[in-house]
PDB file of the backbone (N, CA, C, O) and the ligand in Angstrom, with CONECT records:
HET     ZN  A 101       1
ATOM      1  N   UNK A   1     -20.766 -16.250 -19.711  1.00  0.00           N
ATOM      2  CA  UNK A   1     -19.874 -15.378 -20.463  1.00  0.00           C
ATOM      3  C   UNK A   1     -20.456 -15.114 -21.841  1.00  0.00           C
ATOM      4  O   UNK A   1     -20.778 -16.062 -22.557  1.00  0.00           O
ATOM      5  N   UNK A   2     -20.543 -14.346 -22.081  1.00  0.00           N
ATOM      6  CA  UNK A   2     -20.744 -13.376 -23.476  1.00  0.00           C
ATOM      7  C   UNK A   2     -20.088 -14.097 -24.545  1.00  0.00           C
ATOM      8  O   UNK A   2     -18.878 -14.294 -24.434  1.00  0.00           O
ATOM      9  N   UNK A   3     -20.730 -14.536 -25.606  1.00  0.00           N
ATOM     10  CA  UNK A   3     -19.905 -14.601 -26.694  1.00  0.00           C
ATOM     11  C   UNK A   3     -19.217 -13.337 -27.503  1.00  0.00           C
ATOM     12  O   UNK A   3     -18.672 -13.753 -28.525  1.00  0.00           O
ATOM     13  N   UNK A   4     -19.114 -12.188 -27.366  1.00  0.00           N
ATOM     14  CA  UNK A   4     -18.806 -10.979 -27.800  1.00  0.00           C
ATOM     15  C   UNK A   4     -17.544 -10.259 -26.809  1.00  0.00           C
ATOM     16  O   UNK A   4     -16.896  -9.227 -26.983  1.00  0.00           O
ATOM     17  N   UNK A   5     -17.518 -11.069 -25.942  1.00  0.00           N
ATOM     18  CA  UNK A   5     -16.372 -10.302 -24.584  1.00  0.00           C
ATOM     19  C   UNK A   5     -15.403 -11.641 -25.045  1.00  0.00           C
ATOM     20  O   UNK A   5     -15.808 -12.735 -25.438  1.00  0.00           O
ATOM     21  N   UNK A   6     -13.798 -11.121 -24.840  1.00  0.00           N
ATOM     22  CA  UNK A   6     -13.084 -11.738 -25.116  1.00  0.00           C
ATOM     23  C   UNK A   6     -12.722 -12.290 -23.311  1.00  0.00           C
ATOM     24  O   UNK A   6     -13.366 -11.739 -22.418  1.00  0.00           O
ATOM     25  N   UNK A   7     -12.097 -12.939 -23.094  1.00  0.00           N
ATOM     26  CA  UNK A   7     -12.252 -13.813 -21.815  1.00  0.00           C
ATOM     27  C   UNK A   7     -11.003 -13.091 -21.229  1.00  0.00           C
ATOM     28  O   UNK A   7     -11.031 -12.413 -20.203  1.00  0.00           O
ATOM     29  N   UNK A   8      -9.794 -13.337 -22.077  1.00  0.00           N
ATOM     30  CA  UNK A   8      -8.734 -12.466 -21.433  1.00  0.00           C
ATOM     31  C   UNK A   8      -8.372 -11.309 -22.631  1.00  0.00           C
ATOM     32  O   UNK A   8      -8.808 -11.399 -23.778  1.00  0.00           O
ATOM     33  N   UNK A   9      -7.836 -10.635 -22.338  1.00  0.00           N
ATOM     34  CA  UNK A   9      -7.182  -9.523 -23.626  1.00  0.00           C
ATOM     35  C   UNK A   9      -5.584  -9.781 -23.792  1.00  0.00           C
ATOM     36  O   UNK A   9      -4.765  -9.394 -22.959  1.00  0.00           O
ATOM     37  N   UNK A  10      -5.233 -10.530 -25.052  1.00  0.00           N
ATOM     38  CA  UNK A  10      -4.663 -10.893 -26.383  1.00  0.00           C
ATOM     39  C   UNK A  10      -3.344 -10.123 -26.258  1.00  0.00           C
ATOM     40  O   UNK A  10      -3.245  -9.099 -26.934  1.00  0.00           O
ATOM     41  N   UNK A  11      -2.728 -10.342 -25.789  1.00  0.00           N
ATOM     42  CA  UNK A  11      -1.009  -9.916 -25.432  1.00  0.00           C
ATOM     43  C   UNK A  11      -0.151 -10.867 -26.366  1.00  0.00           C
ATOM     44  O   UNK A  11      -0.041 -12.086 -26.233  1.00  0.00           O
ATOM     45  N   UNK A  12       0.515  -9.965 -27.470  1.00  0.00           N
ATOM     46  CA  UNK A  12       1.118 -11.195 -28.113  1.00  0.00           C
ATOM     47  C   UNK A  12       2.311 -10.038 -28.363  1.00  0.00           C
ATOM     48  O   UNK A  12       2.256  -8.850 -28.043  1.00  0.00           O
ATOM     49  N   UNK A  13       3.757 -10.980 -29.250  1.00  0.00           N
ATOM     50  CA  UNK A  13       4.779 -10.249 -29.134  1.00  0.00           C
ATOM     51  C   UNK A  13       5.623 -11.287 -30.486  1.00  0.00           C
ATOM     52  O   UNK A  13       5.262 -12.463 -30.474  1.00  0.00           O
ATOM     53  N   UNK A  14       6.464 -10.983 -31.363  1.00  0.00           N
ATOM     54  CA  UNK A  14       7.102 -11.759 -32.321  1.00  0.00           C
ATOM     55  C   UNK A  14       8.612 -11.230 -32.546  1.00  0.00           C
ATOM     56  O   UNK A  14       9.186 -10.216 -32.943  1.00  0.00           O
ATOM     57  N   UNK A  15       8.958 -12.699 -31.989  1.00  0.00           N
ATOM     58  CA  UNK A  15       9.840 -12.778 -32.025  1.00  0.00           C
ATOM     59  C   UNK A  15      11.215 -13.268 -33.404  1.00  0.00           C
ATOM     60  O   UNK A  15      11.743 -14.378 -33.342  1.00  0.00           O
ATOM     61  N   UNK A  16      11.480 -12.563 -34.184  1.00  0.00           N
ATOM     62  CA  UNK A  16      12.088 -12.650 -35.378  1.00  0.00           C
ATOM     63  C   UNK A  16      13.994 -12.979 -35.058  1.00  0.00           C
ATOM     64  O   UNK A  16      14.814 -12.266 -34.480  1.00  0.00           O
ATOM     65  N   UNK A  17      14.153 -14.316 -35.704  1.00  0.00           N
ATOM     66  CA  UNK A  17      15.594 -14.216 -35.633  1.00  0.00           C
ATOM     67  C   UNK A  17      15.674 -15.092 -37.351  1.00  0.00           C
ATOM     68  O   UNK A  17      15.093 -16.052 -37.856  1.00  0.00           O
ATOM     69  N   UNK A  18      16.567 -14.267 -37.723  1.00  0.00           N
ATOM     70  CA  UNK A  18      16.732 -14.389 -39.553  1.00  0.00           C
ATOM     71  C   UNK A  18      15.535 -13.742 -40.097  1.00  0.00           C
ATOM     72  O   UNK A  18      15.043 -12.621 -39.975  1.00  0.00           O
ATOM     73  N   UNK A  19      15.175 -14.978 -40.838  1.00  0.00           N
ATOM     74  CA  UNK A  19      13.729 -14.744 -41.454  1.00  0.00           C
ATOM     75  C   UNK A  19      12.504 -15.401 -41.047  1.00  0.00           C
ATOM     76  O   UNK A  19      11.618 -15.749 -41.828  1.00  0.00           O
ATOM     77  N   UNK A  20      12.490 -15.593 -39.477  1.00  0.00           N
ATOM     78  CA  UNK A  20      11.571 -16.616 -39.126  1.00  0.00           C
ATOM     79  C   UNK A  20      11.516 -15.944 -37.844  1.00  0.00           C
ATOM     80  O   UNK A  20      12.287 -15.612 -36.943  1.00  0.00           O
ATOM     81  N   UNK A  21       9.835 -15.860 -38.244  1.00  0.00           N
ATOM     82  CA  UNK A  21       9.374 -14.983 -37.232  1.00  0.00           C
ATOM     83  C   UNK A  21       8.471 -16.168 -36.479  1.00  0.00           C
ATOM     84  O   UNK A  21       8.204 -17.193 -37.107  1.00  0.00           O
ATOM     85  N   UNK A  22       8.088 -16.015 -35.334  1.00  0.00           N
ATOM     86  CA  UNK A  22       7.324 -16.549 -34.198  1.00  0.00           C
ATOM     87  C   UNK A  22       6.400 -16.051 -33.261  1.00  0.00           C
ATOM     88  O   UNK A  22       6.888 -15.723 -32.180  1.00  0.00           O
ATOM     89  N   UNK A  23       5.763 -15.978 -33.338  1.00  0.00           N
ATOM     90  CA  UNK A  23       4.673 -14.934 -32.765  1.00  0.00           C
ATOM     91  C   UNK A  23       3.936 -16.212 -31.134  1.00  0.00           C
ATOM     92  O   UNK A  23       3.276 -17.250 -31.092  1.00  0.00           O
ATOM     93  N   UNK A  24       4.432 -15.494 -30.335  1.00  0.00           N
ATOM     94  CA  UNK A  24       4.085 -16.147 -28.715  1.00  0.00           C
ATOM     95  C   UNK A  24       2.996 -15.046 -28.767  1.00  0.00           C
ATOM     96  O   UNK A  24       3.038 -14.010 -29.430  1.00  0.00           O
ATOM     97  N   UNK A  25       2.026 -15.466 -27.948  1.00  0.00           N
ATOM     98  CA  UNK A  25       1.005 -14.947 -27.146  1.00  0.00           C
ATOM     99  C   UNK A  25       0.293 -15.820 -26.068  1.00  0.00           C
ATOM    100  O   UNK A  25      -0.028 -17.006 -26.147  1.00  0.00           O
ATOM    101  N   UNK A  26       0.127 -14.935 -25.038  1.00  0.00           N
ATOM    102  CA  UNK A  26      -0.958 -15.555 -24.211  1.00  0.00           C
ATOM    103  C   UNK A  26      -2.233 -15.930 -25.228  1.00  0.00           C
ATOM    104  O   UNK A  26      -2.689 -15.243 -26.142  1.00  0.00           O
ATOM    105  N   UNK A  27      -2.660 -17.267 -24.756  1.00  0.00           N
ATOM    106  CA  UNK A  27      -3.238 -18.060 -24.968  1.00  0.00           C
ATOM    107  C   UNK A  27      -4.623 -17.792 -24.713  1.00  0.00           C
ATOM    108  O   UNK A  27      -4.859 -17.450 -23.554  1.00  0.00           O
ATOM    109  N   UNK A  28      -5.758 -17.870 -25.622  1.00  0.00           N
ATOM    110  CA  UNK A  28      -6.783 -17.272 -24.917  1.00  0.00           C
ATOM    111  C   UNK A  28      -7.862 -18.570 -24.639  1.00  0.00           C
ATOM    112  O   UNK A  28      -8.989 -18.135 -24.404  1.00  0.00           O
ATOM    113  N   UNK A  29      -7.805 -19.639 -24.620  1.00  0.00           N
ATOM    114  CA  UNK A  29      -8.199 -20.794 -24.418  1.00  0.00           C
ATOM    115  C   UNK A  29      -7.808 -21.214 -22.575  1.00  0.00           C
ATOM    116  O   UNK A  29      -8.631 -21.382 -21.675  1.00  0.00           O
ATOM    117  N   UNK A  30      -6.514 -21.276 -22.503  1.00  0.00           N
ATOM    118  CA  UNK A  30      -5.821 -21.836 -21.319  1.00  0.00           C
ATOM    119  C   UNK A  30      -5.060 -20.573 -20.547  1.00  0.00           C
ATOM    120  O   UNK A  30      -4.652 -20.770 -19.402  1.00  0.00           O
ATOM    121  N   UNK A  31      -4.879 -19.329 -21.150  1.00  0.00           N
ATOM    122  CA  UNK A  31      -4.088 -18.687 -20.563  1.00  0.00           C
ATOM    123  C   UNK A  31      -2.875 -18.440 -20.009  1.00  0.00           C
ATOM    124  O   UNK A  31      -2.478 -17.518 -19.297  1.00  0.00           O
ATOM    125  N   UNK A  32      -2.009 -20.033 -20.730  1.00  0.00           N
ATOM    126  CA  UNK A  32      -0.546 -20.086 -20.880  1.00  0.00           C
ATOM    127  C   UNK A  32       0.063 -19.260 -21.602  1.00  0.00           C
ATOM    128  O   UNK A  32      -0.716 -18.478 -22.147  1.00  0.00           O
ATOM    129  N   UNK A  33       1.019 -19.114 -21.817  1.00  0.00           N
ATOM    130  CA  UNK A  33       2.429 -18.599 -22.803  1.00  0.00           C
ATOM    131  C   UNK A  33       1.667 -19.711 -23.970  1.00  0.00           C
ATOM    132  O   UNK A  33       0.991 -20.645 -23.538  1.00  0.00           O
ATOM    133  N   UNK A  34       1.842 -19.515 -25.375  1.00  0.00           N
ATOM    134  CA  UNK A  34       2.107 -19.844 -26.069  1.00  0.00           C
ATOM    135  C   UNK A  34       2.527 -19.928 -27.482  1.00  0.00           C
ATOM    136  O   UNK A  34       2.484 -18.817 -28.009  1.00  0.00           O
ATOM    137  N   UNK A  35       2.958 -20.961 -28.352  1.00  0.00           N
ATOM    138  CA  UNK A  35       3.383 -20.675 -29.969  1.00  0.00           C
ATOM    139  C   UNK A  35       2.333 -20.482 -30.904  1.00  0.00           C
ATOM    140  O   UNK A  35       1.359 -21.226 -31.027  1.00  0.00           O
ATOM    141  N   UNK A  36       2.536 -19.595 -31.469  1.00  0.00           N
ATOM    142  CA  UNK A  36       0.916 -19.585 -32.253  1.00  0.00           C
ATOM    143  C   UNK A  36       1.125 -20.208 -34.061  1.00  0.00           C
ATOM    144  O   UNK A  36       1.807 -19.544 -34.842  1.00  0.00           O
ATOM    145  N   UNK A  37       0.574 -21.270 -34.423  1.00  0.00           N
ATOM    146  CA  UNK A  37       1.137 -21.697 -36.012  1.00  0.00           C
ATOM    147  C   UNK A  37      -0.050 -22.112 -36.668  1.00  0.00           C
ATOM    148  O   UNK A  37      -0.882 -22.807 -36.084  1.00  0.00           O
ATOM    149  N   UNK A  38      -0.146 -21.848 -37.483  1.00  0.00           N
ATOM    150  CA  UNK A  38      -1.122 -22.049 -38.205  1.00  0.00           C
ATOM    151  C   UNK A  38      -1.036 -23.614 -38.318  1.00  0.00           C
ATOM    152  O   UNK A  38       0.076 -24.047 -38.016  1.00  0.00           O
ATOM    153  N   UNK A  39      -1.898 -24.490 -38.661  1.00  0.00           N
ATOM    154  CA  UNK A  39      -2.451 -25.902 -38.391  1.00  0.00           C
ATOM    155  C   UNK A  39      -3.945 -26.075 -39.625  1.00  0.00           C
ATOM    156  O   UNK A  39      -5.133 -26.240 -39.348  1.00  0.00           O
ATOM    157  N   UNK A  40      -3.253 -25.951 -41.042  1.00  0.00           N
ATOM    158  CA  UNK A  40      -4.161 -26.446 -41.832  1.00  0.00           C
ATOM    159  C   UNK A  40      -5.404 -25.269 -42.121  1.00  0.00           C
ATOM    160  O   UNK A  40      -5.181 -24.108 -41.775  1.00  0.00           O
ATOM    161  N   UNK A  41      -6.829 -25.660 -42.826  1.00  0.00           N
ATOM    162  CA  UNK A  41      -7.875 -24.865 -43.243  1.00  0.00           C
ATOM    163  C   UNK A  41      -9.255 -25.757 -43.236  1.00  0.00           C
ATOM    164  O   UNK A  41      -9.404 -26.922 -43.604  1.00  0.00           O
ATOM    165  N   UNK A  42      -9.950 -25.090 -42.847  1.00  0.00           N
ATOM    166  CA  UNK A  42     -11.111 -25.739 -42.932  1.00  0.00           C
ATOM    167  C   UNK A  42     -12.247 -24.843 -43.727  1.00  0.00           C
ATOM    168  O   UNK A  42     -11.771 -23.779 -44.125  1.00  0.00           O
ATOM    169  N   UNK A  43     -13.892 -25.067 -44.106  1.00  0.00           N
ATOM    170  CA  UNK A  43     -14.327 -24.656 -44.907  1.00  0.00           C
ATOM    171  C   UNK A  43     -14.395 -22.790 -44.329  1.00  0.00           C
ATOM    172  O   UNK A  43     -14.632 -21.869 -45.110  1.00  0.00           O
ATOM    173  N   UNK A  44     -14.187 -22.651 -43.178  1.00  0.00           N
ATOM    174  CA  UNK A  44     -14.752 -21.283 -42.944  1.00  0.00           C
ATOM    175  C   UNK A  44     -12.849 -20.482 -43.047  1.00  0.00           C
ATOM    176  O   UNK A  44     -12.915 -19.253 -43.001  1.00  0.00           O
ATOM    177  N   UNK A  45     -11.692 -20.905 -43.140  1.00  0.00           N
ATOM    178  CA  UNK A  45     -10.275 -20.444 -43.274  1.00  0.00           C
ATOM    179  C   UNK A  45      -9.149 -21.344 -42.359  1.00  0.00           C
ATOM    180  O   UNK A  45      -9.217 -22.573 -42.345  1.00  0.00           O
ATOM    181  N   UNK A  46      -8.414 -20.820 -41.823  1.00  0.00           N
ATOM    182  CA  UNK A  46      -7.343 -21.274 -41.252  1.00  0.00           C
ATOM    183  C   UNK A  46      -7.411 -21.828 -40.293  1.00  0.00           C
ATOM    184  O   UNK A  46      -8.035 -21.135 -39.488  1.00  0.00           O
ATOM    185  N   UNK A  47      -7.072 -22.858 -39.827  1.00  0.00           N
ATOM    186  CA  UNK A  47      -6.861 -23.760 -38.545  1.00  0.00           C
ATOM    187  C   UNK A  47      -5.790 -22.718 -37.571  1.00  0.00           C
ATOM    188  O   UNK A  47      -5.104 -21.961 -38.258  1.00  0.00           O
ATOM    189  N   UNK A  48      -5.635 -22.639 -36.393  1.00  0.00           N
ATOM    190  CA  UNK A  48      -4.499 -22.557 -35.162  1.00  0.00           C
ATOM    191  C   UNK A  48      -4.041 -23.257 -34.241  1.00  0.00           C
ATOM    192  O   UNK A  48      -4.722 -24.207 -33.857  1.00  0.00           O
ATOM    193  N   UNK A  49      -3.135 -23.065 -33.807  1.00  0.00           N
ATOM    194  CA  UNK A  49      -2.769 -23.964 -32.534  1.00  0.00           C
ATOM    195  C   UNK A  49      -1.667 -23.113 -32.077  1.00  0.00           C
ATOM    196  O   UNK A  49      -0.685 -22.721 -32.709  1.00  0.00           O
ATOM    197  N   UNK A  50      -2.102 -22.842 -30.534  1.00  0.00           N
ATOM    198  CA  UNK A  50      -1.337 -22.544 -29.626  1.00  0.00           C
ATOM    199  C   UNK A  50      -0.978 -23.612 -29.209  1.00  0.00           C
ATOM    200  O   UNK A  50      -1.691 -24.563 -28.887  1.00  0.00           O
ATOM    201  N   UNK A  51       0.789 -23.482 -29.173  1.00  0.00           N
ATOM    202  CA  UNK A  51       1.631 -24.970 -28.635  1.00  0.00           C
ATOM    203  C   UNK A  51       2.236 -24.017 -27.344  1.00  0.00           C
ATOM    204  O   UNK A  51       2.422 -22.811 -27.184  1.00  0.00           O
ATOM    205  N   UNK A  52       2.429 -25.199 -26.549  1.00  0.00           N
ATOM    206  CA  UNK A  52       2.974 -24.952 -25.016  1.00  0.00           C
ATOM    207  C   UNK A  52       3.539 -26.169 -25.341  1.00  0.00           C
ATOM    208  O   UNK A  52       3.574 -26.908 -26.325  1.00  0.00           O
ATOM    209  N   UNK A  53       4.110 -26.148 -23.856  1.00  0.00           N
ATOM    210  CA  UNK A  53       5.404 -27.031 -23.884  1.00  0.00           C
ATOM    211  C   UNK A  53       5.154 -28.773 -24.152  1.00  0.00           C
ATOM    212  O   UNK A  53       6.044 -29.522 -24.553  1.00  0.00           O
ATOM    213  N   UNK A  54       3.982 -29.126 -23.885  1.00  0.00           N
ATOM    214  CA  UNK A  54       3.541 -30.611 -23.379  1.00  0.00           C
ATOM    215  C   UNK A  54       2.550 -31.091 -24.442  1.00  0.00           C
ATOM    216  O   UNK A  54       2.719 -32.063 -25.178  1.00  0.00           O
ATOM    217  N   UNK A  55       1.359 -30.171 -24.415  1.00  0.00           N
ATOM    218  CA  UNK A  55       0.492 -29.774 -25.159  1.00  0.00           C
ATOM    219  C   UNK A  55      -0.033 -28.469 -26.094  1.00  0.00           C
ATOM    220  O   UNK A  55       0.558 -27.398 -26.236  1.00  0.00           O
ATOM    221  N   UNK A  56      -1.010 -28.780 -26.547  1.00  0.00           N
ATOM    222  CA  UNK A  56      -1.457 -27.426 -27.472  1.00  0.00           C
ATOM    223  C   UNK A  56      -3.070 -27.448 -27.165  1.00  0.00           C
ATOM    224  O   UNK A  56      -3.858 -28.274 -26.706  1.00  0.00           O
ATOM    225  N   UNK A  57      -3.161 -25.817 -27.765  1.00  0.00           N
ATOM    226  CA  UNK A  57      -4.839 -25.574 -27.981  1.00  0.00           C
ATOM    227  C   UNK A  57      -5.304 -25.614 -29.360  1.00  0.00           C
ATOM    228  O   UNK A  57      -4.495 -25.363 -30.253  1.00  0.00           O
ATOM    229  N   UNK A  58      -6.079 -25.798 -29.538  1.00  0.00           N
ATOM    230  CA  UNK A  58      -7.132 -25.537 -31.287  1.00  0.00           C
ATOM    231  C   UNK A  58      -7.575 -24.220 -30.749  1.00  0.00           C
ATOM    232  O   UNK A  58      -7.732 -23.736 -29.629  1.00  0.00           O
ATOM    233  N   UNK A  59      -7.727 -23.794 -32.093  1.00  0.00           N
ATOM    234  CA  UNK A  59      -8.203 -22.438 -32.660  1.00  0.00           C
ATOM    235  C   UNK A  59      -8.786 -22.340 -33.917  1.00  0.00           C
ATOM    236  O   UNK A  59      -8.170 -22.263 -34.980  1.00  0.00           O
ATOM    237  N   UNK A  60     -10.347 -22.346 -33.721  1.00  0.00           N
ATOM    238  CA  UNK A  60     -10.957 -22.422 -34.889  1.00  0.00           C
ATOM    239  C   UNK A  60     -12.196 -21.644 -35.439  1.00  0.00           C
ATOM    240  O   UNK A  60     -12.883 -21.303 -34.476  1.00  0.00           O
ATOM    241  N   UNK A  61     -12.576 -21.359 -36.262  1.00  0.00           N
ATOM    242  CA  UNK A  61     -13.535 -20.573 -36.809  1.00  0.00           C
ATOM    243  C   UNK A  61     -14.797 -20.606 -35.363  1.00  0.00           C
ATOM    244  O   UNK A  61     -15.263 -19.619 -34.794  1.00  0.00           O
ATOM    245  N   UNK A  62     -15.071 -21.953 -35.096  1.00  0.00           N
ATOM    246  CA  UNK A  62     -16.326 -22.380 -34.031  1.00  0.00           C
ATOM    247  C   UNK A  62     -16.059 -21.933 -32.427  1.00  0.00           C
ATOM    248  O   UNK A  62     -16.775 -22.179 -31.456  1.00  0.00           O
ATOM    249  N   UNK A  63     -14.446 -20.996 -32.493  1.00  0.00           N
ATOM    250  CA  UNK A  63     -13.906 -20.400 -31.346  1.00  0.00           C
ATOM    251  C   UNK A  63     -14.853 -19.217 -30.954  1.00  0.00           C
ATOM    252  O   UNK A  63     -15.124 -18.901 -29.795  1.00  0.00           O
ATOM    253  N   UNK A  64     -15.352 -18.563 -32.174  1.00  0.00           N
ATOM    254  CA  UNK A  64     -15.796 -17.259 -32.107  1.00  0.00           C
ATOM    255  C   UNK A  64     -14.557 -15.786 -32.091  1.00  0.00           C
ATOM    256  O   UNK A  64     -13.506 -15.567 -32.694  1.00  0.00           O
ATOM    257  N   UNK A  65     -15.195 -15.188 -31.289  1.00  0.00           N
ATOM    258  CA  UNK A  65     -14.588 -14.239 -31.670  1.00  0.00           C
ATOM    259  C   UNK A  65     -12.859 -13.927 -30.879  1.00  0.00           C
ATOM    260  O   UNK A  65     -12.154 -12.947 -31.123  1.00  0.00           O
ATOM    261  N   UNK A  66     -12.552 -14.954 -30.020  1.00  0.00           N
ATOM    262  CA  UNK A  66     -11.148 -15.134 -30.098  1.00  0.00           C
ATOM    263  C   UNK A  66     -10.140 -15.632 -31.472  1.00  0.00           C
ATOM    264  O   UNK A  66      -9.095 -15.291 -32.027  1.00  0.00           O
ATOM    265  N   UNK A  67     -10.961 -16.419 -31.560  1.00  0.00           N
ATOM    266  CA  UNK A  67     -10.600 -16.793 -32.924  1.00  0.00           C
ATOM    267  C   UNK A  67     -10.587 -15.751 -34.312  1.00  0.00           C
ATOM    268  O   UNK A  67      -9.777 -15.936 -35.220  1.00  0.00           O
ATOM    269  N   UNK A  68     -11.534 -14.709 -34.338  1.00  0.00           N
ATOM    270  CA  UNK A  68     -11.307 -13.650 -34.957  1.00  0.00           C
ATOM    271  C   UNK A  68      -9.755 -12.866 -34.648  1.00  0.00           C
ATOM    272  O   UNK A  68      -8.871 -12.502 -35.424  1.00  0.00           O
ATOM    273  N   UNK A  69      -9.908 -12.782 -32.791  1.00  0.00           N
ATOM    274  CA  UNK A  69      -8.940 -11.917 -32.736  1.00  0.00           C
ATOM    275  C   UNK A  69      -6.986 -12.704 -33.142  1.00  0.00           C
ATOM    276  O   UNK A  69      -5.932 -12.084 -33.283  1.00  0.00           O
ATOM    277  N   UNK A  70      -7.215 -13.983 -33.197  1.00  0.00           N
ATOM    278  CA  UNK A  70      -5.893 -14.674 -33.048  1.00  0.00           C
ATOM    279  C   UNK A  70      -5.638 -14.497 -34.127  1.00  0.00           C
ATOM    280  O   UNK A  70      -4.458 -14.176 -34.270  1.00  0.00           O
ATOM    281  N   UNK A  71      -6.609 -14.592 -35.672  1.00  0.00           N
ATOM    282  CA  UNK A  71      -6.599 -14.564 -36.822  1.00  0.00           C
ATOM    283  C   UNK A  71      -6.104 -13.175 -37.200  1.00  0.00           C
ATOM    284  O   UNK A  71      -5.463 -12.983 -38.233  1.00  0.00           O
ATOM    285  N   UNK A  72      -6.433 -12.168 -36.297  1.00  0.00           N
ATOM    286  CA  UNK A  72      -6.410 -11.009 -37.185  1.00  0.00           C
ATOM    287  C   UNK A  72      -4.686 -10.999 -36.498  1.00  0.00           C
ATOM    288  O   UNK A  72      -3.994 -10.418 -37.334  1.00  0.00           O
ATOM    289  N   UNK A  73      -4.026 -11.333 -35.584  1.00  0.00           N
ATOM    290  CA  UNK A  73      -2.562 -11.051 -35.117  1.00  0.00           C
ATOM    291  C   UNK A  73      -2.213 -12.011 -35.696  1.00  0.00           C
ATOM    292  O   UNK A  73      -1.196 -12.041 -35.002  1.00  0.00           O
ATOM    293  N   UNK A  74      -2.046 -13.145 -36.555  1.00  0.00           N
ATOM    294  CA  UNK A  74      -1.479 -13.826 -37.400  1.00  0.00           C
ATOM    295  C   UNK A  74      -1.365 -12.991 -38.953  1.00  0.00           C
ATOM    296  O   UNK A  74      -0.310 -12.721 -39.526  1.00  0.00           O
ATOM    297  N   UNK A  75      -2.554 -12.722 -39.367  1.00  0.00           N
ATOM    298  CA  UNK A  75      -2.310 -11.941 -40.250  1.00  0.00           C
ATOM    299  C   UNK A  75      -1.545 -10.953 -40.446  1.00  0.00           C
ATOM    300  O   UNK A  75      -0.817 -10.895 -41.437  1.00  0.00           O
ATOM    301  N   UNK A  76      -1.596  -9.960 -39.469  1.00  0.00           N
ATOM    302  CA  UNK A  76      -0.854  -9.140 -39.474  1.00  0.00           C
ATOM    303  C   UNK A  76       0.481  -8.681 -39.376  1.00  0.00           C
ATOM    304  O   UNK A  76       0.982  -7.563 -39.501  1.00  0.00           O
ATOM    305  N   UNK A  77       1.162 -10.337 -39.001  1.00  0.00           N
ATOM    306  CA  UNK A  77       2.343 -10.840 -38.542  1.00  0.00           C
ATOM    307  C   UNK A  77       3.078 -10.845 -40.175  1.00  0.00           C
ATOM    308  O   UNK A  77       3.935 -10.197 -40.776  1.00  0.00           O
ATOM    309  N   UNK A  78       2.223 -11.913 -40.424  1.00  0.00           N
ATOM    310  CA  UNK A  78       2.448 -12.774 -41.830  1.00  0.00           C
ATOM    311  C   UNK A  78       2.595 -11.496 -43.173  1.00  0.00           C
ATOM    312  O   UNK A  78       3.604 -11.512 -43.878  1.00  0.00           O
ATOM    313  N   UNK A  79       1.479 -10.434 -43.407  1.00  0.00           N
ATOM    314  CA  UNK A  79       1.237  -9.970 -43.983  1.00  0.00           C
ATOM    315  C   UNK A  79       2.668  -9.460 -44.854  1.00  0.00           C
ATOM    316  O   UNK A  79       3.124  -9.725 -45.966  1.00  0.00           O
ATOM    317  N   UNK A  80       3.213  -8.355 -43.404  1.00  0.00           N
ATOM    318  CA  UNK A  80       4.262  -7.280 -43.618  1.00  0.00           C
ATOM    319  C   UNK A  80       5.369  -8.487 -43.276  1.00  0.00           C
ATOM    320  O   UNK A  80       5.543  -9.270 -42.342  1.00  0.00           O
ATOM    321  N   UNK A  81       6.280  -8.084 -45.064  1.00  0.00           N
ATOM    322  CA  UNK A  81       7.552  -8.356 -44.671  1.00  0.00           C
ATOM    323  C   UNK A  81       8.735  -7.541 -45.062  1.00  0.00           C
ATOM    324  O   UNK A  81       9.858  -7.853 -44.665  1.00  0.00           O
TER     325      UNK A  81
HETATM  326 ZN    ZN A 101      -3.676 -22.979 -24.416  1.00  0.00          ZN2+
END
């Protein structure tokens, strides 16, 4: 597999009740449903973690370019309020 091809294509959806938004997406690690939250920073930016019900995934700069794409739908979440 290509480091430049994303493995699955990035279906995500946010779900807002009050002021607290939640952003689920398929998972591009495991391909579950999951919670997407930010999880800390490291020297290259933001940590992730997709949580599922039992367990979770990491999401990190050394992901490549999923990790670009999870970053850029967090941002964009976060950004606009
Ligand atoms: Zn996962």
């Amino acid at each position: 597999m290509s480091l430049s091809e994303l493995p699955v294509p990035l279906s995500f959806r946010v779900i807002r009740a009050g002021s607290t938004e939640t952003i689920v997406l398929t998972c591009p690690k495991c391909g579950r449903v999951g919670r997407l939250t930010r999880n800390g920073y490291n020297s290259h930016g933001p940590k992730f973690r997709v949580e599922h019900d039992e367990d979770y995934c990491s999401l990190t700069f050394f992901d490549g370019p999923v990790y670009d794409e999870v970053r850029k739908i967090y941002d964009s979440v976060r950004v606009k309020r």
